[in-house]
ZAGUBA-356091 format. One line per 2 residues: number of its first residue (from 1); their letters; for each residue x, y, z of N, C-alpha, C, CB. Coordinates in steps of 0.1 Angstrom, whole numbers. Glycine has a CB too. Layout:
N
NUM> A> X Y Z X Y Z X Y Z X Y Z  ...
END
This chain:
270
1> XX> 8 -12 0 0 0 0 9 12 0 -10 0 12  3 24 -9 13 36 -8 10 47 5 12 43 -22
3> XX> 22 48 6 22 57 19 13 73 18 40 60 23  11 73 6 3 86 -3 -1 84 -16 12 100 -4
5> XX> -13 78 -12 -23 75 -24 -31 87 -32 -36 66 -18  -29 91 -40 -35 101 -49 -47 93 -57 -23 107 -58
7> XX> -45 82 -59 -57 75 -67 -74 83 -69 -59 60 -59  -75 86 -59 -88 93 -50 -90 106 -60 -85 98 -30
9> XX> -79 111 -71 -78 124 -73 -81 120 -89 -62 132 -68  -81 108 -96 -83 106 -108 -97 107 -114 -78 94 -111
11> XX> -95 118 -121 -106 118 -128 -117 133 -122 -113 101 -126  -108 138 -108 -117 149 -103 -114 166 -113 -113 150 -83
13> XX> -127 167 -109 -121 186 -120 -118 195 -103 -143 200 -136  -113 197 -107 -100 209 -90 -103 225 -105 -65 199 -86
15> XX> -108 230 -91 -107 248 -101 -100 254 -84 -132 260 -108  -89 259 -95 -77 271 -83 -78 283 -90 -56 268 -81
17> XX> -78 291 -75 -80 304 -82 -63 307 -78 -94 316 -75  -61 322 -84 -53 326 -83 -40 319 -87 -56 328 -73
19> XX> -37 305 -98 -33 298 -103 -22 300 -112 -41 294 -106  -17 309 -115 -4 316 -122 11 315 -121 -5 326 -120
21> XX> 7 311 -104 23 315 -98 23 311 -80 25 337 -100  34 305 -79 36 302 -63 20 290 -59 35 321 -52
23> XX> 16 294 -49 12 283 -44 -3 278 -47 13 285 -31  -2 287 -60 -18 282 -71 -9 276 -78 -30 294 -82
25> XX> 2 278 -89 10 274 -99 9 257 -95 25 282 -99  16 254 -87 28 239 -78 16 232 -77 39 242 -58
27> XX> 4 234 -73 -8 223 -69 -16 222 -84 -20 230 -55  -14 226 -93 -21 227 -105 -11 213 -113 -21 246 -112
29> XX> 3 219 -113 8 207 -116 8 194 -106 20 209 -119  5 192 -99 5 176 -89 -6 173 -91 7 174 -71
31> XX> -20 181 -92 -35 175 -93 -31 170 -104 -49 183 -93  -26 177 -118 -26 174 -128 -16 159 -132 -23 185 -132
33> XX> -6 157 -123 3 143 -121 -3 130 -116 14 146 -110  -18 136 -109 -27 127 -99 -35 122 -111 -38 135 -86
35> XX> -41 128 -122 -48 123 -130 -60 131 -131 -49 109 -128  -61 146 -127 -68 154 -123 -74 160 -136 -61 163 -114
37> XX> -86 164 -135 -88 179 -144 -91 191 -141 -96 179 -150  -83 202 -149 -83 216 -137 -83 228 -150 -64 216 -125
39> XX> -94 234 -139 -97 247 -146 -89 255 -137 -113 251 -148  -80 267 -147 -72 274 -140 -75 288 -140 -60 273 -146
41> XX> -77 298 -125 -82 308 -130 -69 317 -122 -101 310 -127  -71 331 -128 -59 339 -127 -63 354 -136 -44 330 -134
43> XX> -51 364 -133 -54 378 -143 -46 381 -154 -53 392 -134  -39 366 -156 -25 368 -167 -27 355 -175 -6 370 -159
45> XX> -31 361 -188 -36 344 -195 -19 341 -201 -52 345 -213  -7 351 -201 4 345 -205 7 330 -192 17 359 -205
47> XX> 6 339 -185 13 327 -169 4 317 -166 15 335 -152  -8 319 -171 -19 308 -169 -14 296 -178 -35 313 -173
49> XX> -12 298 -195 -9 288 -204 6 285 -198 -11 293 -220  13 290 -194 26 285 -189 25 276 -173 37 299 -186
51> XX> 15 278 -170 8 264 -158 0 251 -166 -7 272 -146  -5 260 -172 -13 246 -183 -8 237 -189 -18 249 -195
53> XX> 6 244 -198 11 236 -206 19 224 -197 18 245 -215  26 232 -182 30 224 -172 23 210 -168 31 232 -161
55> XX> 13 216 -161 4 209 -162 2 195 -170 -2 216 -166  -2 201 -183 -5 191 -192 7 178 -198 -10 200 -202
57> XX> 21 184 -191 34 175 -194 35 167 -183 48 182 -195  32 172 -169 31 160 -158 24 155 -161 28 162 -146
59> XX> 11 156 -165 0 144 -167 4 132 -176 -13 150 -174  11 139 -190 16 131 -194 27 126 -192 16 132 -202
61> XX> 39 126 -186 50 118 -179 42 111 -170 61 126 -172  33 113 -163 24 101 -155 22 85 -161 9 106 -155
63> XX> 20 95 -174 12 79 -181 3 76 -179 15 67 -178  -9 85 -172 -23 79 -170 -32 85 -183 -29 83 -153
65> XX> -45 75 -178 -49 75 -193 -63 83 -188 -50 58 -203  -64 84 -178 -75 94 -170 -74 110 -164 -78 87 -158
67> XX> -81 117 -170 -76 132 -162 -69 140 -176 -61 129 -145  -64 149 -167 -56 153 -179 -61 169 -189 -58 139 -188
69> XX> -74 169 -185 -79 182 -192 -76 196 -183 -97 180 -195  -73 204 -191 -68 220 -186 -77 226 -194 -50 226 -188
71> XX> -82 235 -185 -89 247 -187 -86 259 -181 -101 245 -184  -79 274 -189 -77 285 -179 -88 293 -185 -62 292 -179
73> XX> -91 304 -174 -99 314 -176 -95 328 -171 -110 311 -173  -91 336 -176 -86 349 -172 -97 355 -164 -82 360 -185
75> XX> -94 354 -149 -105 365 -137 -99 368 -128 -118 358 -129  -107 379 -123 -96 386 -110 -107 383 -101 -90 405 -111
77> XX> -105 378 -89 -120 376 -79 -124 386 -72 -120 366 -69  -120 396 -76 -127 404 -72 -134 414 -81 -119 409 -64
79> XX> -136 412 -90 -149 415 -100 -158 408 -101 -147 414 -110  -170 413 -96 -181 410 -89 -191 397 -103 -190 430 -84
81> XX> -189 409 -110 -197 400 -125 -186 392 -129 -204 410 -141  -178 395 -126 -168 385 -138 -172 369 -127 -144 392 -139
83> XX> -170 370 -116 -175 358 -108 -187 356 -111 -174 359 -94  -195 364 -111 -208 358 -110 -216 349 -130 -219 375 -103
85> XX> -201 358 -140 -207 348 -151 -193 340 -158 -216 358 -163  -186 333 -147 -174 321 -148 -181 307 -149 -164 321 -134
87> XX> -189 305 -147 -194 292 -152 -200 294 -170 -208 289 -141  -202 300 -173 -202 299 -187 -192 301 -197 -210 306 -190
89> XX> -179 303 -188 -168 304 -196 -162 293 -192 -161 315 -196  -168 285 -187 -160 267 -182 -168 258 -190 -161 261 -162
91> XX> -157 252 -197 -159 242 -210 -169 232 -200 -143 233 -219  -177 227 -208 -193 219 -202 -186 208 -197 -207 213 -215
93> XX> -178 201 -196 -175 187 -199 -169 189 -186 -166 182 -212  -164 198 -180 -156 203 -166 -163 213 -157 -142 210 -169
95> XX> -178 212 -156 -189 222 -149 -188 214 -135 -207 222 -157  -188 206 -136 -193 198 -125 -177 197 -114 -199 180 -132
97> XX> -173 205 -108 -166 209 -95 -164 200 -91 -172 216 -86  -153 193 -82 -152 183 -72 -144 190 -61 -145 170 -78
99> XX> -134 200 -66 -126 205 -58 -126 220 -59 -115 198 -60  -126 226 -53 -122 245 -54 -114 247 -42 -137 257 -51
101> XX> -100 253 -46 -89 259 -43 -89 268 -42 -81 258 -48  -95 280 -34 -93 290 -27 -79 298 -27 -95 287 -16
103> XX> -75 300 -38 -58 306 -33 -57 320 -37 -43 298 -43  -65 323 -41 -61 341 -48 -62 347 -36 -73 350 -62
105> XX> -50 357 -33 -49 362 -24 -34 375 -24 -49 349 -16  -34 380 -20 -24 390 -13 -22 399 -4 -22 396 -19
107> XX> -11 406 2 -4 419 11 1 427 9 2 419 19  -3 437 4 2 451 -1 7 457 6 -6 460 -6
109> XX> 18 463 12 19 472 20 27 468 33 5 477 22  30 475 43 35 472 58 27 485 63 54 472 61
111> XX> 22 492 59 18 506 64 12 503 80 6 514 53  15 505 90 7 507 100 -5 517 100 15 509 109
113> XX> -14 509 112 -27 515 115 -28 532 114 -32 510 128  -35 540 105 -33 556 108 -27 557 89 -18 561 126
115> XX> -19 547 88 -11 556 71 -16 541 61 15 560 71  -27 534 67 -30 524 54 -39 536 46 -40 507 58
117> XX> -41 532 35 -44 538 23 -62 531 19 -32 533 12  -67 541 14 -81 530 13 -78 526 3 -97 535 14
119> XX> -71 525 -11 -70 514 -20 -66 504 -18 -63 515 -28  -57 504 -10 -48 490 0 -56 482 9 -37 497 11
121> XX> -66 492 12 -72 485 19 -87 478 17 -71 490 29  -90 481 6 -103 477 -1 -99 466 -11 -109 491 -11
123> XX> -87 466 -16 -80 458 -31 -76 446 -18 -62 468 -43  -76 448 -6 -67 434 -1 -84 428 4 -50 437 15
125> XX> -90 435 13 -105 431 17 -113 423 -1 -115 451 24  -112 430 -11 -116 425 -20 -115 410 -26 -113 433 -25
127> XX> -102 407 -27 -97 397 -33 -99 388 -21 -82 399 -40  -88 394 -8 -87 380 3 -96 373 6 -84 383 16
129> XX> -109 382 7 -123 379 16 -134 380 9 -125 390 28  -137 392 -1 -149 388 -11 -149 380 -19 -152 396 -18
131> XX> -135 381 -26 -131 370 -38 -135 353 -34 -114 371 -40  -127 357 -20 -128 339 -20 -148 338 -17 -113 331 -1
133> XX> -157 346 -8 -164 342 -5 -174 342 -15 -165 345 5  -175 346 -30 -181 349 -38 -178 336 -44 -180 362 -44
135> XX> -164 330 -47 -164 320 -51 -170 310 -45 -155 317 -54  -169 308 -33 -176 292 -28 -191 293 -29 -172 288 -9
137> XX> -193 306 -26 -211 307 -32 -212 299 -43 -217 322 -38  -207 308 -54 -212 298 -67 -212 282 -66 -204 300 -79
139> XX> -202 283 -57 -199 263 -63 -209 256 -52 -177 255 -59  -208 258 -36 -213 251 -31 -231 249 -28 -205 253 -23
141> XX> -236 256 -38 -251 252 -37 -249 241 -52 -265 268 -39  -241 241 -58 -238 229 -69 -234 216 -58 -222 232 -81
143> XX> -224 223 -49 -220 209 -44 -232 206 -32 -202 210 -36  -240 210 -30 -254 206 -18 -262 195 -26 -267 222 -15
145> XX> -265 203 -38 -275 198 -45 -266 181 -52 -282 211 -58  -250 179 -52 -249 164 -52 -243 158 -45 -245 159 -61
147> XX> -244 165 -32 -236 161 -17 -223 156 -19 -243 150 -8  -216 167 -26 -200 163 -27 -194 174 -30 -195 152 -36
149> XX> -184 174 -28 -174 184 -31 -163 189 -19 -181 197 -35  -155 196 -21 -143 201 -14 -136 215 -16 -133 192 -17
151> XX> -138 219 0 -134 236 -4 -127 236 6 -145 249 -5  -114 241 -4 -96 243 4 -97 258 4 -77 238 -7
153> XX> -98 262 14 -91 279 15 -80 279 18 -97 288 25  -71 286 17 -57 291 18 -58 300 26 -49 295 7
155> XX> -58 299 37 -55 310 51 -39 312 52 -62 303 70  -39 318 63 -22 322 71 -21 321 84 -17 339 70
157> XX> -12 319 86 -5 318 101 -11 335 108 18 316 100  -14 343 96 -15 357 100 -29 357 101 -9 368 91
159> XX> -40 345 99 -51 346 103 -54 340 124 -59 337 90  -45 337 125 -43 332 139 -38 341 150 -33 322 138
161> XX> -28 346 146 -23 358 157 -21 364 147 -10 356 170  -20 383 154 -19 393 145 -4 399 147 -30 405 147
163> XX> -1 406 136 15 414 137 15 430 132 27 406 124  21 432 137 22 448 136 24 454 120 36 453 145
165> XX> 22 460 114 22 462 99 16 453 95 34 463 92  7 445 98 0 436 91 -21 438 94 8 421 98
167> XX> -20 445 94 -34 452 103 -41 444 89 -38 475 105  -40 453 79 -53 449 73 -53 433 61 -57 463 64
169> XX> -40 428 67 -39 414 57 -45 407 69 -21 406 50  -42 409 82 -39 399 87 -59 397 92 -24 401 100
171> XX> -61 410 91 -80 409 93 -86 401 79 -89 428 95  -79 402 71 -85 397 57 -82 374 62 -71 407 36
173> XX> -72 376 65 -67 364 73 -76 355 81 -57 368 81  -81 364 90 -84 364 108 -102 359 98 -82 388 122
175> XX> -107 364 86 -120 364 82 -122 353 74 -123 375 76  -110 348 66 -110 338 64 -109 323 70 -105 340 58
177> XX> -110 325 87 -103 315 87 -118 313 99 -85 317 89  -127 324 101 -139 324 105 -153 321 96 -140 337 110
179> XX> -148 322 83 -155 319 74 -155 306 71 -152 325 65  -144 299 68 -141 284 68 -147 276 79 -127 281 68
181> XX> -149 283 94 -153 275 104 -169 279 105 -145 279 117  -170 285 101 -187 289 95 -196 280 88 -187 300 85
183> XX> -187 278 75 -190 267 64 -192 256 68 -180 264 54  -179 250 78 -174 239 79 -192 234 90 -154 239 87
185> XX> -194 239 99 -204 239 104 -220 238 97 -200 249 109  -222 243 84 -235 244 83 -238 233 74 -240 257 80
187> XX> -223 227 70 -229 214 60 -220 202 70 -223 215 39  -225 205 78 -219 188 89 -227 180 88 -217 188 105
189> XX> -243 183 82 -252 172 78 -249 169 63 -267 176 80  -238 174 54 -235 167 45 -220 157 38 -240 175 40
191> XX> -220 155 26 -206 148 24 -197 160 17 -208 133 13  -203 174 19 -190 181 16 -179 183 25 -192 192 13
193> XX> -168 185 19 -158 189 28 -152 203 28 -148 181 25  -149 205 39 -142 221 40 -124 223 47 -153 231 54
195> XX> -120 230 42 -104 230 48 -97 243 48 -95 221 39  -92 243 57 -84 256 59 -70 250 62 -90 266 71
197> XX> -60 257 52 -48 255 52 -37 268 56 -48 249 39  -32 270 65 -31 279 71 -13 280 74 -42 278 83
199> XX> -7 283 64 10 289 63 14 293 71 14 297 55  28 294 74 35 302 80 45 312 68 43 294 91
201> XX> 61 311 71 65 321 60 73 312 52 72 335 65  63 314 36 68 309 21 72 317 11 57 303 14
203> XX> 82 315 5 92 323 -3 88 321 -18 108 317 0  80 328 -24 74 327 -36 72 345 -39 59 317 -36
205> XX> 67 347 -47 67 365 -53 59 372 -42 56 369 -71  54 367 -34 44 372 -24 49 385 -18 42 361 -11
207> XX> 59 383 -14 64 390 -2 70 406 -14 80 378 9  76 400 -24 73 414 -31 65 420 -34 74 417 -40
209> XX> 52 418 -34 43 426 -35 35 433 -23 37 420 -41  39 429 -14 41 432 0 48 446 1 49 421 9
211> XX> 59 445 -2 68 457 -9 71 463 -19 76 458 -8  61 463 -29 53 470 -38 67 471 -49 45 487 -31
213> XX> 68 457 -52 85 456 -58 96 455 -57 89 462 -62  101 455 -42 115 461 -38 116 448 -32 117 476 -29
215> XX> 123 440 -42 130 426 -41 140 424 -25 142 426 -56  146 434 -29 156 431 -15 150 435 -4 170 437 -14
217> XX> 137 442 2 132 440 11 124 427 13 126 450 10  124 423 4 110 410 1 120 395 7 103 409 -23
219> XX> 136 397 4 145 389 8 146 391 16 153 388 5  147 400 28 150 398 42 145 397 52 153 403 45
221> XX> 130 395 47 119 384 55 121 373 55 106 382 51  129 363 46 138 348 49 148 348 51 140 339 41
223> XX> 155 356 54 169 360 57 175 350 72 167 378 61  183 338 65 191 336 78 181 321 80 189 352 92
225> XX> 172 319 75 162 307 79 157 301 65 147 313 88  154 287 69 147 281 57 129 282 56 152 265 58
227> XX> 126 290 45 112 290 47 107 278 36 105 306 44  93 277 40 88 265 31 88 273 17 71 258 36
229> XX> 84 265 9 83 266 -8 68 266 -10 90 251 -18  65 268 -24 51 267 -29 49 251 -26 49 272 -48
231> XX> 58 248 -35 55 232 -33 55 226 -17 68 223 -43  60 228 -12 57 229 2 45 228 4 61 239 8
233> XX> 40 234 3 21 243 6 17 227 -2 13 268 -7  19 232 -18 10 223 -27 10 212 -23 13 222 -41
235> XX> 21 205 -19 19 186 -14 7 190 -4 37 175 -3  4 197 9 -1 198 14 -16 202 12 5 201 18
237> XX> -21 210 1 -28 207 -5 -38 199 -12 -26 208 -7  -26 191 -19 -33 179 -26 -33 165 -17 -25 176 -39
239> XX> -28 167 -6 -27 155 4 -43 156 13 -12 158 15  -47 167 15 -60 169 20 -67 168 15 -63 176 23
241> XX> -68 163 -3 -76 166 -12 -79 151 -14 -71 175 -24  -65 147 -12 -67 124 -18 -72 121 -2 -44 110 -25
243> XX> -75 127 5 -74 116 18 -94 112 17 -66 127 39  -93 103 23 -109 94 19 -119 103 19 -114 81 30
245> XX> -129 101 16 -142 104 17 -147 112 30 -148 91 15  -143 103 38 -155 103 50 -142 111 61 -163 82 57
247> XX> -129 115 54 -122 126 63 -124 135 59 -108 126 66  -123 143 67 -119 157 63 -109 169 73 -133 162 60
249> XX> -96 168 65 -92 177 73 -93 192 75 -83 176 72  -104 197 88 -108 206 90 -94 221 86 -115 202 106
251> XX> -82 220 92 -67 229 96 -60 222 92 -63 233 111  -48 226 89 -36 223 87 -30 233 87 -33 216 77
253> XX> -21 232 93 -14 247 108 1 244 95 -10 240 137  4 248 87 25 242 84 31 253 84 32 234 66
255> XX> 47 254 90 52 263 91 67 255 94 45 272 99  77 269 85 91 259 86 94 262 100 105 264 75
257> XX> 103 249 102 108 241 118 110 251 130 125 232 116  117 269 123 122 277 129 113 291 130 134 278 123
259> XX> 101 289 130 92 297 130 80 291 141 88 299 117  77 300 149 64 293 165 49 304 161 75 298 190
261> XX> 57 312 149 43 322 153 43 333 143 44 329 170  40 342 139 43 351 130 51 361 134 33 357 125
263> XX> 55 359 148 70 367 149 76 363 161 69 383 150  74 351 164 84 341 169 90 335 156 77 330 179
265> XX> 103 342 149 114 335 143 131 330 149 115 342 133  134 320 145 147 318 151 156 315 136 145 305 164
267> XX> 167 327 136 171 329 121 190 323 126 168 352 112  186 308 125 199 303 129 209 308 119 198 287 128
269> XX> 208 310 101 221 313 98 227 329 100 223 309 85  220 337 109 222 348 110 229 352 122 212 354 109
END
């Protein structure tokens, strides 16, 4: 018997948002290695077909003869209509949802309380917290009505305890991760599943945009320590996704070995 059975994943359609890059990109290819089919949604149809095409080469180095279809669709979730008319821009054959990946997400800014900005703070509330909750709308009165399905949100370590310069990610965080325990609650009379996957600190483009570009700021938030990877996150992901039927892992807390908290770090090579 394998110590990590993916079998469970053949043949399911997985839609990730936010799928372009980092910790949407890495799980788009492994569903796709599982025997998956996956609609890819994102705001850059260049980086989307450069996940697809990925994608579509694991599947085939697999060798399986199941799964295997890619679908991207250029959306930003936080456009209200563009969510509300994304099912008609999903090829018929891949309507039917099994999985939704919650990943679109970002942190603009360090500004402390008093000098955040209301663009900053409407564009992060938008995407973190409307985006995602506009998406599970659509899907999960599909998934009621055939008592199945699976919804991964991608929370943070910064939805758990708060940090200073982090005011308004870390409330976009703190809402997601009240939202998921909300859900998780009102279909306990059914066979859906709900999950909150909840990071510590991962070294992907994130953190530049945090600092609105400025690379070598964005480096010295890992500075001295090993932080996890996308792929890191993504095994973790798709491991919540193959596990049976009748589990469901509510949390998954991961964070690298030298991190206790969002600012408990211990930066051994420093």
């Amino acid at each position: 018997m394998s110590v990590f059975s993916t079998q469970r994943l053949e043949g399911k359609v997985v839609l990730i948002t936010g799928a372009s890059s980092g910790i949407g990109a890495v799980p788009a290819i492994l569903f796709a290695k599982a025997g998956s089919n996956l609609i890819l949604l994102a705001r850059r149809q260049d980086a989307l077909t450069s996940v697809a095409s990925a994608a579509q080469a694991a599947h085939k180095a697999a060798g399986l003869t199941v799964g295997g279809k890619v679908a991207t669709v250029v959306l930003d979730v936080s456009d209200r209509e563009a969510v509300a008319g994304l099912l008609g821009k999903i090829p018929e054959e891949l309507r039917k949802v099994d999985i939704l990946v919650n990943n679109a997400g970002f942190v603009l800014g360090v500004d402390k309380i008093g000098d955040i900005k209301d663009d900053d703070m409407e564009a992060m509330f938008e995407t973190n917290v409307y985006g995602l909750i506009r998406m599970t709308q659509l899907f999960v009165k599909d998934f009621k009505a055939r008592n199945t399905g699976h919804i991964i949100n991608i929370g943070s370590v910064a939805g758990r305890e708060a940090y200073a310069g982090g005011g308004i990610y870390c409330a976009t965080k703190a809402a997601v991760r009240s939202f998921s325990q909300s859900l998780l609650r009102e279909v306990v009379d059914t066979k859906i599943r709900v999950t909150e996957i909840q990071p510590g600190l991962v070294e992907t483009g994130f953190s530049v945009v945090r600092f609105r570009g400025d690379k070598s700021a964005a480096d010295k938030v890992y500075e001295g320590l090993e932080p996890l990877t996308g792929k890191d996150v993504a095994e973790e992901i798709v491991w919540v996704a193959a596990r049976p039927s009748h589990i469901n892992i509510a949390e998954l807390f991961v964070m690298p070995v030298n991190q206790a908290s969002p600012t408990i770090v211990h930066r051994p090579g420093k």
